[in-house]
C-alpha positions in Angstrom: 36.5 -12.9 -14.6 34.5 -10.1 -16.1 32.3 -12.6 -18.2 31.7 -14.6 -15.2 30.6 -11.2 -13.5 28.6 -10.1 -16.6 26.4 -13.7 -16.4 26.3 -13.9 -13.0 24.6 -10.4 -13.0 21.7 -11.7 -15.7 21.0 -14.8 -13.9 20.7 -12.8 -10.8 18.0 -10.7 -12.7 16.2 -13.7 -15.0 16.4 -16.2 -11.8 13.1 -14.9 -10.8 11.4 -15.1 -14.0 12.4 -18.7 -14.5 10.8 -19.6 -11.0 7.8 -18.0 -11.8 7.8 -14.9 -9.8 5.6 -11.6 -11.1 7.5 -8.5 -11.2 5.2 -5.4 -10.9 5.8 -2.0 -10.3 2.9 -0.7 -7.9 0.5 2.7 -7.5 4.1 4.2 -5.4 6.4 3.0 -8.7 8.1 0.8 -6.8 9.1 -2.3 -8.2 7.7 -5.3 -6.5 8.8 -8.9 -7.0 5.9 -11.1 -6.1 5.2 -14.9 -5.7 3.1 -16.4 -8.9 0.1 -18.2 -7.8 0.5 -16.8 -4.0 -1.5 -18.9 -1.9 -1.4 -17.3 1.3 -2.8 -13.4 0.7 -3.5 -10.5 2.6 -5.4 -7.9 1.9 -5.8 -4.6 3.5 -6.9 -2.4 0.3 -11.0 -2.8 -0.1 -10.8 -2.8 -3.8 -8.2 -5.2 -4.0 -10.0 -7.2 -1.4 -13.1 -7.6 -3.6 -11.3 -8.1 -7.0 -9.8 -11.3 -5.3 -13.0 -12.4 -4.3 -14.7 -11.4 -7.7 -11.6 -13.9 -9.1 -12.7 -16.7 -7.1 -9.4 -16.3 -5.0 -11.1 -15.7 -2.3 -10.0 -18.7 0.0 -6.4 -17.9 -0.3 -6.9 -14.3 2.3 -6.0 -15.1 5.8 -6.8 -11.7 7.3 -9.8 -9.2 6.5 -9.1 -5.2 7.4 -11.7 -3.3 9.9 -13.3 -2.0 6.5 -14.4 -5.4 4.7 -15.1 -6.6 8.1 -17.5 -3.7 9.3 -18.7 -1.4 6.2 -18.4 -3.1 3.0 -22.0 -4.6 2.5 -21.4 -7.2 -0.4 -18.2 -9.0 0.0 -19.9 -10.6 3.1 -22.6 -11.6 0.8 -20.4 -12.7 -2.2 -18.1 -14.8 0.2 -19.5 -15.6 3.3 -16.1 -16.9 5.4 -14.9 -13.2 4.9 -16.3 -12.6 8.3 -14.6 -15.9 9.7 -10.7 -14.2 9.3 -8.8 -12.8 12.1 -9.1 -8.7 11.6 -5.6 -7.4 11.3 -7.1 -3.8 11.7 -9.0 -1.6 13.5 -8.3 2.0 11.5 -6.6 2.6 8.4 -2.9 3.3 10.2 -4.0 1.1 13.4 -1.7 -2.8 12.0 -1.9 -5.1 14.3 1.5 -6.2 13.2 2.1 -9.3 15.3 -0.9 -10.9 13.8 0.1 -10.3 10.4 3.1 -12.2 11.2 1.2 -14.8 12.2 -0.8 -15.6 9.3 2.2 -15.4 7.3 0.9 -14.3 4.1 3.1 -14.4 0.7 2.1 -10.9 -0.4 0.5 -8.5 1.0 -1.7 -6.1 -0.7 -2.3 -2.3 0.4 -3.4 1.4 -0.5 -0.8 3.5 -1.7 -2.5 6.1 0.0 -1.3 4.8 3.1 2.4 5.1 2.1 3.8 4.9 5.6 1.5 2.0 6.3 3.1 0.4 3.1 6.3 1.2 4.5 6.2 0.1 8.2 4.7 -3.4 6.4 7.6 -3.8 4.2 10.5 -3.1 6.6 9.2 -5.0 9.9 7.6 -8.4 8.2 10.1 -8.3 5.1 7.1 -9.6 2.8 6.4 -8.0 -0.6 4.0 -5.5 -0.2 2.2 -4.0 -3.4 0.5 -0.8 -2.9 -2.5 -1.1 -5.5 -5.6 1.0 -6.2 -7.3 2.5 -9.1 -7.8 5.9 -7.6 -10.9 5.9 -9.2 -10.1 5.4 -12.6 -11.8 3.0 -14.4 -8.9 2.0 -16.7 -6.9 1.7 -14.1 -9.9 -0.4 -12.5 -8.8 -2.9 -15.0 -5.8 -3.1 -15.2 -5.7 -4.0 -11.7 -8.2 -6.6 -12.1 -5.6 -8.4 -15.0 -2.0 -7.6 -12.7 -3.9 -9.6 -9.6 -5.1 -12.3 -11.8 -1.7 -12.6 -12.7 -0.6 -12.7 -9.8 -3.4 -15.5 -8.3 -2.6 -17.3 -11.6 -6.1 -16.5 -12.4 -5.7 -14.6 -15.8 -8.3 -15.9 -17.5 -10.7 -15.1 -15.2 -9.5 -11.9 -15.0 -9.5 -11.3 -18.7 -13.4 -12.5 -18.5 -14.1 -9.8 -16.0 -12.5 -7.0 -17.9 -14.1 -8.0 -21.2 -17.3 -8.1 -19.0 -16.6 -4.3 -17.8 -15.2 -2.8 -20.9 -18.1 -4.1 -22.9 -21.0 -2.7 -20.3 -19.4 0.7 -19.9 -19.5 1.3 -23.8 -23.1 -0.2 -24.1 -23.7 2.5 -21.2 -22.2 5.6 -23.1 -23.6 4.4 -26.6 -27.1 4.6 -24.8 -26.8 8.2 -23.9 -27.6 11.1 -26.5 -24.2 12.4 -28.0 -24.5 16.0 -26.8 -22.0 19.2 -26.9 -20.5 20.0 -23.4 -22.2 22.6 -22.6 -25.8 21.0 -23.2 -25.2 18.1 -20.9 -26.9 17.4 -17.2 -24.6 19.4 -15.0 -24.5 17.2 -12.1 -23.6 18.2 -8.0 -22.1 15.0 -6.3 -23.0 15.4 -2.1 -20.5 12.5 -0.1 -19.1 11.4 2.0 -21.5 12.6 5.2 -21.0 15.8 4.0 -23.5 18.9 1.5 -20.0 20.0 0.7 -17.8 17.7 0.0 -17.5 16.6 -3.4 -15.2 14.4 -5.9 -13.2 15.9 -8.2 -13.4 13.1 -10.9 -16.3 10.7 -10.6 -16.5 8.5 -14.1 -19.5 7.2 -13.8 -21.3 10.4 -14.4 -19.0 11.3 -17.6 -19.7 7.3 -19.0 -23.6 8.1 -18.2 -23.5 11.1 -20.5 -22.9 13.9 -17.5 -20.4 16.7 -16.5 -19.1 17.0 -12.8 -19.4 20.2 -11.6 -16.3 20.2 -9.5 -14.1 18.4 -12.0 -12.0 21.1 -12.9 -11.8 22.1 -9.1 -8.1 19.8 -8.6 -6.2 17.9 -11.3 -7.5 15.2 -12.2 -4.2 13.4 -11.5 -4.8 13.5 -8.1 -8.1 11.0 -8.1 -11.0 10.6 -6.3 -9.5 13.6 -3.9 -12.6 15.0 -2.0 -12.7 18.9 -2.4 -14.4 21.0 0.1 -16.3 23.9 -1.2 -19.1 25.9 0.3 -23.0 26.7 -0.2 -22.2 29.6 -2.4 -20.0 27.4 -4.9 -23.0 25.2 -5.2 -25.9 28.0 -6.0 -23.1 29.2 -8.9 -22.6 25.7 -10.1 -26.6 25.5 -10.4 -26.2 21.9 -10.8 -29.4 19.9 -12.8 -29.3 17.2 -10.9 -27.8 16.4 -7.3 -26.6 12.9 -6.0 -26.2 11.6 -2.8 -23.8 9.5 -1.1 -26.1 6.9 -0.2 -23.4 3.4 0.1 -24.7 3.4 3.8 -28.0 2.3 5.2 -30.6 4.5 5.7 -30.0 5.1 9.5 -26.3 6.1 9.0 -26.8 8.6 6.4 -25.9 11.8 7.5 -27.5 13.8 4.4 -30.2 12.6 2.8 -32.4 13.4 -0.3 -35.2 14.6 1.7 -32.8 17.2 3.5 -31.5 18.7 0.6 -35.0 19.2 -1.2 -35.9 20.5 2.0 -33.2 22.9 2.4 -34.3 26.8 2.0 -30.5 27.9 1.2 -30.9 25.5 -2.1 -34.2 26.3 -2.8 -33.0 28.5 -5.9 -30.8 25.2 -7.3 -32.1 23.6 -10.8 -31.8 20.2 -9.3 -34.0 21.0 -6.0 -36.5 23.0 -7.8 -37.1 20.1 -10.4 -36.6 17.4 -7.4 -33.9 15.9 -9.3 -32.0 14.9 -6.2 -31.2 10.9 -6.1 -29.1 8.5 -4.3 -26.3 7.0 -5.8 -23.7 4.5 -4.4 -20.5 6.3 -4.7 -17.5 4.7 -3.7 -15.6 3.5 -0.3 -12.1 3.1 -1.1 -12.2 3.0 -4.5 -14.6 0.9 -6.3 -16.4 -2.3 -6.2 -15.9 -4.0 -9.9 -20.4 -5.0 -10.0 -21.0 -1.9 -8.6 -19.3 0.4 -10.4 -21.2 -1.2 -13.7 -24.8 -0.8 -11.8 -24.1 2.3 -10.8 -23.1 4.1 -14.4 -26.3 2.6 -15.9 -28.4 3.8 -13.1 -27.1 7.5 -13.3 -27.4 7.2 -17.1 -31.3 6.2 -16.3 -31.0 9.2 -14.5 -29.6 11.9 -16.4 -31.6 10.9 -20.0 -34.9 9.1 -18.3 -36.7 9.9 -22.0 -34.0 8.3 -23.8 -33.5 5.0 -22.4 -35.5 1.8 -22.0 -37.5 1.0 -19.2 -35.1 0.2 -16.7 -35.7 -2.2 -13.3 -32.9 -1.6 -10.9 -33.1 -5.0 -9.2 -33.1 -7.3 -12.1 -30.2 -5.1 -13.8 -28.0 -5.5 -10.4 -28.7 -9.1 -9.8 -27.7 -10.0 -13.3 -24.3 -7.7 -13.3 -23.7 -9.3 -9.6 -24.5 -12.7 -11.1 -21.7 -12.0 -13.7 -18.7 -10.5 -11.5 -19.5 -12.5 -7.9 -21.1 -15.4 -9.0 -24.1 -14.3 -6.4 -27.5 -15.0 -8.4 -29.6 -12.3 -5.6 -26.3 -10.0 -4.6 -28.0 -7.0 -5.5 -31.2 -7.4 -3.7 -29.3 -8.6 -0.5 -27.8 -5.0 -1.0 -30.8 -3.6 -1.7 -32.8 -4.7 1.9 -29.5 -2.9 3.9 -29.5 0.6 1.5 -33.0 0.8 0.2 -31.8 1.1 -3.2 -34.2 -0.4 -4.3 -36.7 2.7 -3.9 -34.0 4.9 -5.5 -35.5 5.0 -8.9 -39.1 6.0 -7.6 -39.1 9.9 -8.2 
């Protein structure tokens, strides 16, 4: 009787590797056994949402969260039906649960910094829910991309797209000169609306060659946390160059470029005094996989202009867009809603 118990207990556990089921353990290390090849997908995690899409799983979502649906510029452009699925949100904790029900999705993808979101999900539709996100960290970034290929039964794709970022972000930081800490651009990151609020890790500025200002404000551990600090913090910091949130279009920003060169209290600042204050996309719920790439060789442009070729934002977009979406003009359909196309032109 014990032997019977002892098999009975591995076939339990191997059963749902021999049907073909993915067993992950998400962002909340919790172990998640998920359907291989899930046709039926929700989303409600951005990043996640455009990795799919950037897969060319996009026709397997049934449901698109209020942020795809009314913020996120590209993913309408990359795949046009996005704006065709029923919302199943109107806020990050607002779930319009009955609708979810409805579409029936296999898995559900969501932030694990919505952990009672994640929770509410997993005990009222009994779905598996993975809570997934990079947290801003590029490695992370892909090895996200290769667990939902997995998961779509895309993996070569996926392993296509990482090769394709891990290749451009080391062409990137073997552009920039190879300085000592303390003689790199000191750089002041403005976002999210706000003068003061600032990222505490932000790798696109250390792959360009940079130093955050702020990065040793939090532990690093805890992400793309936004730390509030004050006008004083920055004019000690005496940052050499100053970027602005500027993932919004022009009438929505709330800061602006012209506002902080304008402003008397940072008249003293390296950055203002040398009009090195520049847009730059940021991020809105972690990152876009194309953008993220644009964006590091921009800043990069940016902080070592006398050491790098002549660069041509458009072209360099369109071609990275081209390689991750599929989308041949992607970049310059971002560029009419931003103006980011101007945001090279000191």
């Amino acid at each position: 009787m014990r032997g019977w118990r002892g098999f009975f207990l591995i076939i339990t556990f191997i059963c749902p590797l021999w049907s073909g089921q993915e067993i992950i353990k998400d962002s909340l290390q919790r172990t998640i056994l998920l359907p291989a090849k899930a046709t039926r997908i929700l989303s409600v995690q951005p990043e996640i949402t455009r990795i799919i899409v950037a897969l060319g799983g996009g026709e397997r979502l049934v449901g698109v969260d209020y942020f795809i649906r009314s913020n996120d510029h590209l993913i309408p452009v990359a795949f046009p039906r996005i704006l065709k699925l029923p919302p199943v949100s109107v806020t990050p904790e607002d779930m319009n649960f009955e609708t979810v029900m409805r579409l029936n999705p296999d898995v559900i993808f969501a932030s694990p910094t919505e952990a009672k979101m994640v929770d509410n999900l997993q005990k009222k539709l009994n779905k598996p829910v993975a809570a997934l996100a990079s947290m801003g960290s590029l490695a992370k970034l892909q090895e996200e991309i290769l667990i939902v290929g997995r998961i779509l039964g895309l993996e070569a794709r996926a392993k296509s797209i990482v090769s394709y970022i891990r290749d451009r972000l080391q062409a990137v930081a073997a552009s920039v000169p190879r300085l000592a800490v303390e003689k790199k651009p000191r750089v002041y990151l403005a976002f999210w609306g706000l003068l003061t609020r600032t990222p505490v890790l932000y790798e696109p500025v250390n792959v360009a060659g940079g130093i955050n200002c702020a990065e040793n404000l939090l532990l690093a551990s805890l992400g793309t946390i936004g730390a509030h600090i004050n006008i004083e913090q920055i004019l000690k910091w005496d940052p050499d160059v100053i970027l602005v949130h500027g993932n919004y279009p022009p009438r929505e920003r709330l800061i602006s470029v012209a506002g902080i060169l304008g402003d008397p209290r940072l008249a003293s600042v390296e950055a203002v005094r040398r009009k090195n204050v520049f847009y730059t996309f940021g991020y809105w719920y972690w990152w876009d996989p194309a953008q993220v790439l644009i964006e590091t060789l921009y800043l990069a442009r940016i902080l070592y202009p006398d050491s790098s070729a002549p660069f041509e934002l458009e072209m360099e977009g369109n071609a990275v867009y081209k390689e991750i979406y599929g989308v041949g003009d992607g970049f310059t359909s971002l560029s009419r809603i931003l103006n980011c196309h101007e945001w090279f032109q000191k």
